[in-house]
Jmol script that loads the backbone (N, CA, C; Angstrom):
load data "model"
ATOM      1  N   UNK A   1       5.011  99.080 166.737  1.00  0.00           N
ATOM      2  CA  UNK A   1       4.893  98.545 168.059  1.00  0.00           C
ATOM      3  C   UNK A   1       4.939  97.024 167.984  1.00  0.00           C
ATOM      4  N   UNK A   2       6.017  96.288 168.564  1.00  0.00           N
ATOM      5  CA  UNK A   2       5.833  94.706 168.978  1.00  0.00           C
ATOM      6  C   UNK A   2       4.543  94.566 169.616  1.00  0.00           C
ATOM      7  N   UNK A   3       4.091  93.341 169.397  1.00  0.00           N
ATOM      8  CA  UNK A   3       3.273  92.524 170.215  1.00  0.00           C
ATOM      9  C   UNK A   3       3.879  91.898 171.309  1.00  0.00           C
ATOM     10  N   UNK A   4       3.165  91.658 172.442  1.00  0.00           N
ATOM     11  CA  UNK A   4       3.796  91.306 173.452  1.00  0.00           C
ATOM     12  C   UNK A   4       3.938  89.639 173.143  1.00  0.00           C
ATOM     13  N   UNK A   5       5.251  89.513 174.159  1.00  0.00           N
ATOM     14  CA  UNK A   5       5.939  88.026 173.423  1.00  0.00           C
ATOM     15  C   UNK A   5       5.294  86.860 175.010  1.00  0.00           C
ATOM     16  N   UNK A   6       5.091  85.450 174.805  1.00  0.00           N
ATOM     17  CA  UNK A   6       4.773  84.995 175.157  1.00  0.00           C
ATOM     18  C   UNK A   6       5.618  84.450 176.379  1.00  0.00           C
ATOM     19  N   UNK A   7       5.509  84.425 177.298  1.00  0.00           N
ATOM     20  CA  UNK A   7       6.806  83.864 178.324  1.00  0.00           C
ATOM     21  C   UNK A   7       6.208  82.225 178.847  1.00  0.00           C
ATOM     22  N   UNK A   8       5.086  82.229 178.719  1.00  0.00           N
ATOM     23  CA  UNK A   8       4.952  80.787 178.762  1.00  0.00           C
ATOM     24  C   UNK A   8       5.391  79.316 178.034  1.00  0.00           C
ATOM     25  N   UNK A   9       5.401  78.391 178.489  1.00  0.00           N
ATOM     26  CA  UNK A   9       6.481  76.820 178.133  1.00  0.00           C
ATOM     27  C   UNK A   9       5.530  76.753 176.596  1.00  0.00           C
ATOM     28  N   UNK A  10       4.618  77.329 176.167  1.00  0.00           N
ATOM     29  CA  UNK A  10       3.959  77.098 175.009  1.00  0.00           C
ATOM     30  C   UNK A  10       4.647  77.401 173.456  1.00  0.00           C
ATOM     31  N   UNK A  11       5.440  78.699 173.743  1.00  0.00           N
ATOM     32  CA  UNK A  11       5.895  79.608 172.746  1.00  0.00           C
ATOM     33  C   UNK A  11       5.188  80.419 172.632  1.00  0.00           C
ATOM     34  N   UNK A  12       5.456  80.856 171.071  1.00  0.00           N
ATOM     35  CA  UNK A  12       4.519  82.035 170.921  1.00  0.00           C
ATOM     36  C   UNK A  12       2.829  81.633 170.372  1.00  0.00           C
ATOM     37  N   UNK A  13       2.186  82.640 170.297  1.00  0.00           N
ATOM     38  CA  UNK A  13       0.884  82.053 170.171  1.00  0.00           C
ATOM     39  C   UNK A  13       0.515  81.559 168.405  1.00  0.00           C
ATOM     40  N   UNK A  14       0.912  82.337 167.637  1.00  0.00           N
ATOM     41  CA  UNK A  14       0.797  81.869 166.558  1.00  0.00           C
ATOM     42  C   UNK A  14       2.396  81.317 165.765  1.00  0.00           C
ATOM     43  N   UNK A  15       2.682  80.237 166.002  1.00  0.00           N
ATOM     44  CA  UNK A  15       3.698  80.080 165.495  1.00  0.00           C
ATOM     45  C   UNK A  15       3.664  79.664 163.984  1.00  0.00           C
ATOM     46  N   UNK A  16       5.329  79.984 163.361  1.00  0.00           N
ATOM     47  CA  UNK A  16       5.149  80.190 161.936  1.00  0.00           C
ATOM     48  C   UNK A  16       4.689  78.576 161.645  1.00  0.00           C
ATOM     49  N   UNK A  17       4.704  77.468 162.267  1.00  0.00           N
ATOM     50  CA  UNK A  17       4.754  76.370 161.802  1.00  0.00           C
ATOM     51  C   UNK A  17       3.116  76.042 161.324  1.00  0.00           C
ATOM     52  N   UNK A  18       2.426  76.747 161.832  1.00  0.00           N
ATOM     53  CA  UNK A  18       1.065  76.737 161.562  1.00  0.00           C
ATOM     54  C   UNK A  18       0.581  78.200 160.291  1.00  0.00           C
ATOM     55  N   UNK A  19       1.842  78.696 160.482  1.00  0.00           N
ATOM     56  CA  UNK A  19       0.909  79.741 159.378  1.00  0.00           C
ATOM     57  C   UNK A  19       1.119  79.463 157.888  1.00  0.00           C
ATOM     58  N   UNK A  20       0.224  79.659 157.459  1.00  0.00           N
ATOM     59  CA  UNK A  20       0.274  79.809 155.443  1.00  0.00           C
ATOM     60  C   UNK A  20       0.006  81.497 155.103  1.00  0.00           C
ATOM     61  N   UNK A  21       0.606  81.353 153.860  1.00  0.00           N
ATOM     62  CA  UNK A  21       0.052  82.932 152.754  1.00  0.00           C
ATOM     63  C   UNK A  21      -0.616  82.399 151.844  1.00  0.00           C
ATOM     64  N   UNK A  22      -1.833  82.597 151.945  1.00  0.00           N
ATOM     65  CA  UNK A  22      -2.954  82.873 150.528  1.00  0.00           C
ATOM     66  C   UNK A  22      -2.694  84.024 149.648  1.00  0.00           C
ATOM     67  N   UNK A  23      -2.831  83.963 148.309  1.00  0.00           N
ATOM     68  CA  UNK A  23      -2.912  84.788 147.508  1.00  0.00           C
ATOM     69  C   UNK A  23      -3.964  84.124 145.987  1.00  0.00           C
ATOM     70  N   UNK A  24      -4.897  85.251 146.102  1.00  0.00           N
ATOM     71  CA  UNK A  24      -5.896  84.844 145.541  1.00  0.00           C
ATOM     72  C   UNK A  24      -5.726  85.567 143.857  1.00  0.00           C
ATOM     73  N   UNK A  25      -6.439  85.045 142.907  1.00  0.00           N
ATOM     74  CA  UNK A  25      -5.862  85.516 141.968  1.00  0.00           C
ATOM     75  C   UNK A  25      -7.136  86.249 141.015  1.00  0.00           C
ATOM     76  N   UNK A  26      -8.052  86.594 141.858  1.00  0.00           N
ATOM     77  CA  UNK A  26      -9.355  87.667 141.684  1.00  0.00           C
ATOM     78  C   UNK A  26     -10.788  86.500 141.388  1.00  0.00           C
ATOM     79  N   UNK A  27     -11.601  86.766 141.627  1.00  0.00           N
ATOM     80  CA  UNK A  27     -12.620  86.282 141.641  1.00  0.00           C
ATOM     81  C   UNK A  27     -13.542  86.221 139.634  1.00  0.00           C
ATOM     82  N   UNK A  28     -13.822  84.814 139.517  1.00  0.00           N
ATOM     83  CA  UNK A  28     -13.974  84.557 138.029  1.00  0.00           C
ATOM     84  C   UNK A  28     -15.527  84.271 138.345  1.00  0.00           C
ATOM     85  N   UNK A  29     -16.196  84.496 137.195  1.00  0.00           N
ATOM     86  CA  UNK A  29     -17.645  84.422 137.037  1.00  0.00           C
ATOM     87  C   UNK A  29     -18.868  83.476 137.705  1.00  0.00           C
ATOM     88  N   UNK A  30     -18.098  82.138 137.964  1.00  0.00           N
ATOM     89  CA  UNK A  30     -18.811  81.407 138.819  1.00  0.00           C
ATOM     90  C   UNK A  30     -18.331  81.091 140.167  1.00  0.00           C
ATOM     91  N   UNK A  31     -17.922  82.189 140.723  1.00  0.00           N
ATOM     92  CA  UNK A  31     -17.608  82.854 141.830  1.00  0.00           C
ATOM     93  C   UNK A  31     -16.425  81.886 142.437  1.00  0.00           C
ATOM     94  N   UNK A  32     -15.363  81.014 141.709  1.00  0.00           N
ATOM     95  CA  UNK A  32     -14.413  80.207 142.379  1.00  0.00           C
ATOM     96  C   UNK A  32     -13.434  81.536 142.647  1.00  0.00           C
ATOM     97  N   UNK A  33     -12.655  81.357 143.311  1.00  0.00           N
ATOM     98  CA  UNK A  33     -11.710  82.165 143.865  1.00  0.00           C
ATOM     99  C   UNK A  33      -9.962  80.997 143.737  1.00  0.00           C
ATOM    100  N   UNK A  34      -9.838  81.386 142.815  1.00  0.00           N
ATOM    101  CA  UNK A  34      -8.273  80.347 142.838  1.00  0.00           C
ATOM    102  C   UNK A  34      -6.798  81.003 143.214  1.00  0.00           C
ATOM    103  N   UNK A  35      -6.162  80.746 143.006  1.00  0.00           N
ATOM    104  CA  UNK A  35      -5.006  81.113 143.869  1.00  0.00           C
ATOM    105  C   UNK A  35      -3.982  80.039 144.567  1.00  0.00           C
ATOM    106  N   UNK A  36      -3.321  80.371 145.038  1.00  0.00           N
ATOM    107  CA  UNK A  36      -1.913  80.047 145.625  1.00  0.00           C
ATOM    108  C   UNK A  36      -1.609  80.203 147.209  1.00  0.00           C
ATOM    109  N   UNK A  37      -1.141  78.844 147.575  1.00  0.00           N
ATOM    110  CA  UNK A  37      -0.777  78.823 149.121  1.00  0.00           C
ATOM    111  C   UNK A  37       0.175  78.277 149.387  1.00  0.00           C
ATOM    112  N   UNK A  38       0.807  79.113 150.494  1.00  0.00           N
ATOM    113  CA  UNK A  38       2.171  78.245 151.275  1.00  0.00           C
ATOM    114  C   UNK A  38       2.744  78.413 152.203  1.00  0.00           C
ATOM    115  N   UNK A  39       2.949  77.368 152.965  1.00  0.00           N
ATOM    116  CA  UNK A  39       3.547  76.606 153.951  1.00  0.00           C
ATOM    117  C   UNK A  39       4.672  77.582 154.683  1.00  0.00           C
ATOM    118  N   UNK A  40       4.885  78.583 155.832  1.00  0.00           N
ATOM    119  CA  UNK A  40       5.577  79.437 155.629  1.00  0.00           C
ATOM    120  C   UNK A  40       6.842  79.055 156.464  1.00  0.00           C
ATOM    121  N   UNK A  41       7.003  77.845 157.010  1.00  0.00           N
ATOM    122  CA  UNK A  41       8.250  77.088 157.757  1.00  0.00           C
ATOM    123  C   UNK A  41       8.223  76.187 157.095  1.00  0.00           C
ATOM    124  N   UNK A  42       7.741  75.633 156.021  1.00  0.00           N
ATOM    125  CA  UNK A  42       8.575  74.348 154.912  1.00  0.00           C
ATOM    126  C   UNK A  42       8.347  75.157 153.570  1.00  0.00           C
ATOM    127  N   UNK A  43       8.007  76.146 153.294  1.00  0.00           N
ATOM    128  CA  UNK A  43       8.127  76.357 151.951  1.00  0.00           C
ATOM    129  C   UNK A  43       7.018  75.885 151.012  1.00  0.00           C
ATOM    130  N   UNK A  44       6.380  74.480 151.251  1.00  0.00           N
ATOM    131  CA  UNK A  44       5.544  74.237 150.347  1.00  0.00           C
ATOM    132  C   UNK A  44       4.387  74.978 150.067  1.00  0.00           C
ATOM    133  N   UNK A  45       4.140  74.889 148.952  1.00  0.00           N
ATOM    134  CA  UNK A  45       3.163  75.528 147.925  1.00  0.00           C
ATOM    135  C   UNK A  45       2.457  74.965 147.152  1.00  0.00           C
ATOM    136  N   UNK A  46       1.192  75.747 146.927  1.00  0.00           N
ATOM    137  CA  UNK A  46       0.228  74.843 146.180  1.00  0.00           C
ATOM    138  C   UNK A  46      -0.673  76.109 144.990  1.00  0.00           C
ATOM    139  N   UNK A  47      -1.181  75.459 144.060  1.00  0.00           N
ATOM    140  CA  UNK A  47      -1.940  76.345 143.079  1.00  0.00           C
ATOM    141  C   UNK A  47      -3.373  75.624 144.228  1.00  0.00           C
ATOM    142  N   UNK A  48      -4.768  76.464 143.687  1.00  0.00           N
ATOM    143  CA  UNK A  48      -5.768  75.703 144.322  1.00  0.00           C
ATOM    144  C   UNK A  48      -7.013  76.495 142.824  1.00  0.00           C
ATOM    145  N   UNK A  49      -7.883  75.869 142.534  1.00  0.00           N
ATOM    146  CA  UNK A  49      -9.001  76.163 141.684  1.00  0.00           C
ATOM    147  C   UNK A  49     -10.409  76.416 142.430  1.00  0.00           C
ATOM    148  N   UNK A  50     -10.377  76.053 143.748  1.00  0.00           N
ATOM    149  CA  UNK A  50     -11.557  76.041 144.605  1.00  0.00           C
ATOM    150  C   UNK A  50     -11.127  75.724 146.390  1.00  0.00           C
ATOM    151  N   UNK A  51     -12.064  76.120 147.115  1.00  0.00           N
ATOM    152  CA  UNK A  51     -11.698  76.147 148.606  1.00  0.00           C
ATOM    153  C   UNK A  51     -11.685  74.250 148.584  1.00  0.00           C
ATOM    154  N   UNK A  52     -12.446  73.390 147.763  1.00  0.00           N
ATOM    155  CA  UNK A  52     -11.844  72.072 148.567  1.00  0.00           C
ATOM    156  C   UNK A  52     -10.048  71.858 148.160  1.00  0.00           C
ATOM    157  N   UNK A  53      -9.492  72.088 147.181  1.00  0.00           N
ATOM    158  CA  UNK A  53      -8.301  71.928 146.757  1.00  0.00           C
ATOM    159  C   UNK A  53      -7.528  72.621 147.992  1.00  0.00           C
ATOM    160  N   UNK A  54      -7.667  74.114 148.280  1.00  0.00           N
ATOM    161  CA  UNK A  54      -6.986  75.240 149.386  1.00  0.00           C
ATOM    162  C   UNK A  54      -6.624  74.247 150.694  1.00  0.00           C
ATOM    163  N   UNK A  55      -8.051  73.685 151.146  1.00  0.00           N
ATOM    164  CA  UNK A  55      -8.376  72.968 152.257  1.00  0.00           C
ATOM    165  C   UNK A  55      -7.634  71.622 152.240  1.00  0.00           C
ATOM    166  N   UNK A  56      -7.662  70.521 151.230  1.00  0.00           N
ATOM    167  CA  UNK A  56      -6.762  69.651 151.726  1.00  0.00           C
ATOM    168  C   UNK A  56      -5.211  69.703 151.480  1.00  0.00           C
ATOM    169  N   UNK A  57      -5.092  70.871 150.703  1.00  0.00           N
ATOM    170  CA  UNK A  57      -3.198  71.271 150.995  1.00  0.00           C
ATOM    171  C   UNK A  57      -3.145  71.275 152.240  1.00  0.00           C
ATOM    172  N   UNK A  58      -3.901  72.376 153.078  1.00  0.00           N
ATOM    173  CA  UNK A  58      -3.435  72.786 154.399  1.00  0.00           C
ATOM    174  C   UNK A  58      -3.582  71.471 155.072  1.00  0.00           C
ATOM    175  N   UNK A  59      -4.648  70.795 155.482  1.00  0.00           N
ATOM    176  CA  UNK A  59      -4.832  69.690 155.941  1.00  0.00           C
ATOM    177  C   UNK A  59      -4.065  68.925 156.086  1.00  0.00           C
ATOM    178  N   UNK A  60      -3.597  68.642 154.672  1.00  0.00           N
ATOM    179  CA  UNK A  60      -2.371  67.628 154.511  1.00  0.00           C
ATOM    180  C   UNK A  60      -1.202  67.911 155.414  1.00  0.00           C
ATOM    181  N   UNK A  61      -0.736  69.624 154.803  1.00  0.00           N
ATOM    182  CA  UNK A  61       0.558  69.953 155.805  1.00  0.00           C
ATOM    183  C   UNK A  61       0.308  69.760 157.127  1.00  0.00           C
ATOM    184  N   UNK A  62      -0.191  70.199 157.923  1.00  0.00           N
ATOM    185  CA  UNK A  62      -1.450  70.100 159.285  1.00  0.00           C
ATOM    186  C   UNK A  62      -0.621  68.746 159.842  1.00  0.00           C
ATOM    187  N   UNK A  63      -1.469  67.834 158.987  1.00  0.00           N
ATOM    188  CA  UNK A  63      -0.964  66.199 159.476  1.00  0.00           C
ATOM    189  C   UNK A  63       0.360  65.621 159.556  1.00  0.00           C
ATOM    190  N   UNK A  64       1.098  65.731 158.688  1.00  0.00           N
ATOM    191  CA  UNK A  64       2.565  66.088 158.024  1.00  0.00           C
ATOM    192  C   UNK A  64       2.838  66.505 159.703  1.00  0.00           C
ATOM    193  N   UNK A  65       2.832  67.390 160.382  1.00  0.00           N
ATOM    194  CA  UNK A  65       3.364  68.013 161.956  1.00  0.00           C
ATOM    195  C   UNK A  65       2.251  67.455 162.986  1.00  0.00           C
ATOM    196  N   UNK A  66       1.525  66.706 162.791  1.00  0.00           N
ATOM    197  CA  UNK A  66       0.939  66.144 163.444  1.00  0.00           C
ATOM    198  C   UNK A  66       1.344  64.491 163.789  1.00  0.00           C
ATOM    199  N   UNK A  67       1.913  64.021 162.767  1.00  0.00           N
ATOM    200  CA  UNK A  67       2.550  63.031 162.380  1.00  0.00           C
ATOM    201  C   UNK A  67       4.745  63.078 163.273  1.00  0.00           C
ATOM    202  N   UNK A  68       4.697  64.292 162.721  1.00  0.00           N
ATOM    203  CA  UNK A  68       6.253  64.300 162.872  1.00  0.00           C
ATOM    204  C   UNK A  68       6.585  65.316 163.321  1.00  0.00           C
ATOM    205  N   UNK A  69       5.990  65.540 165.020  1.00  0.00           N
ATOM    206  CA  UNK A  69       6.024  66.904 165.604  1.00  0.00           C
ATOM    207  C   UNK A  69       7.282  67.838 165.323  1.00  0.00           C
ATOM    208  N   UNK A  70       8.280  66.756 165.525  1.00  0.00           N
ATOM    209  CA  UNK A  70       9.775  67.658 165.136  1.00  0.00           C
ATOM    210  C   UNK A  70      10.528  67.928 164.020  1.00  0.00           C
ATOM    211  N   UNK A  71       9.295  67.854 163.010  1.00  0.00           N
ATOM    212  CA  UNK A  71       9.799  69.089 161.928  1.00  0.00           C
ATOM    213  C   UNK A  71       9.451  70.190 162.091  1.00  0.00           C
ATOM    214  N   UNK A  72       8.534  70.491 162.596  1.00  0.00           N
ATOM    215  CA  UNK A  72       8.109  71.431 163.279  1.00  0.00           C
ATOM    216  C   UNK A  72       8.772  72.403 164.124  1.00  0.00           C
ATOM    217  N   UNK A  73       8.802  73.935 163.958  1.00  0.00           N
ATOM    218  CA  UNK A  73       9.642  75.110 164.661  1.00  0.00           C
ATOM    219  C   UNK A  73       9.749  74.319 166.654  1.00  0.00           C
ATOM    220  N   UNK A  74       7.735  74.575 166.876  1.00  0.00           N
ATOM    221  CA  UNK A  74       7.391  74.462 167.866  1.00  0.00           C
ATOM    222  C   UNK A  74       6.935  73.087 168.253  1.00  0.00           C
ATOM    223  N   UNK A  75       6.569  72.281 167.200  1.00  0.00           N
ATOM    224  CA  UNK A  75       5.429  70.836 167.196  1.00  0.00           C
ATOM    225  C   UNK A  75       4.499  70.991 166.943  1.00  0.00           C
ATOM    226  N   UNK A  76       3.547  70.275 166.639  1.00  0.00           N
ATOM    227  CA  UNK A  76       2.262  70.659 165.964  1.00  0.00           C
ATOM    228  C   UNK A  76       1.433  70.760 167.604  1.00  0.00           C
ATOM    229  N   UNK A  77       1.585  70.304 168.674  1.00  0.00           N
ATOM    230  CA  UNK A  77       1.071  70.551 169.798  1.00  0.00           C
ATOM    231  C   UNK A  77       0.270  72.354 169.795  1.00  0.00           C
ATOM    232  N   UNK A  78       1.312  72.587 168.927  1.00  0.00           N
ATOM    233  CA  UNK A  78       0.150  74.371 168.940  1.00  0.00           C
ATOM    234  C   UNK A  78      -0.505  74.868 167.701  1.00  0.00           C
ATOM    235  N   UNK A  79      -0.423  73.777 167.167  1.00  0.00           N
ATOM    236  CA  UNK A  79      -1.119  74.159 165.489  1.00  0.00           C
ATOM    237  C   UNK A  79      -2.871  73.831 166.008  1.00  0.00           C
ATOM    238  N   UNK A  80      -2.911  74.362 167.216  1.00  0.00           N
ATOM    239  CA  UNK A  80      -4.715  74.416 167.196  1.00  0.00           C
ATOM    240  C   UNK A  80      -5.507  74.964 167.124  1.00  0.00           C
ATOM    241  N   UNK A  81      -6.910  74.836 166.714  1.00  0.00           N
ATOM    242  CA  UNK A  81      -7.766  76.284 166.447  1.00  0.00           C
ATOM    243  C   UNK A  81      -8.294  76.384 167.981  1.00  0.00           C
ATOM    244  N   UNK A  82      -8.131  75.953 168.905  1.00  0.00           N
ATOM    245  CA  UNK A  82      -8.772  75.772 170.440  1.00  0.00           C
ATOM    246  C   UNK A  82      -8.210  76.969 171.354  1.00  0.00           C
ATOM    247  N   UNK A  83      -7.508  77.502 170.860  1.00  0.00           N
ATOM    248  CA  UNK A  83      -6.640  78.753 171.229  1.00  0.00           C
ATOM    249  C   UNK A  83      -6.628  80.099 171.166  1.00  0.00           C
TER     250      UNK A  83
END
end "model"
wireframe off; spacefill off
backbone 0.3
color backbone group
């Protein structure tokens, strides 16, 4: 079943320009969780050893379309958590 598609001037609600894939690479003894993330409309990717590393990849990309709305699918205008 589709999800219903958005007809409003916004787009869709989660657009790819805001989404990432985590993939975690199992949980090690002092409970870090490391793994791999990326960018799923530029491609970029990152290794991470801990959630502050995870956090300023995304961040970074975040700003990156915050900075230069029109690399962006939609603009970063909808990359918000207010939604």
């Amino acid at each position: 079943m589709q999800p219903p598609k958005r007809t409003d001037e916004e787009g869709p609600r989660f657009p790819t320009d805001c989404a990432f894939v985590v993939q975690f690479q199992g949980k090690h003894s002092d409970h870090r969780r490391p793994g791999r993330v990326e960018h799923l409309a530029s491609g970029r990717a990152a290794r991470f050893e801990n959630a502050h590393q995870f956090w300023d990849f995304v961040s970074a990309v975040l700003s990156e379309l915050e900075k230069d709305p029109a690399s962006g699918e939609h603009g970063a205008r909808i990359c918000r958590t207010d939604q």
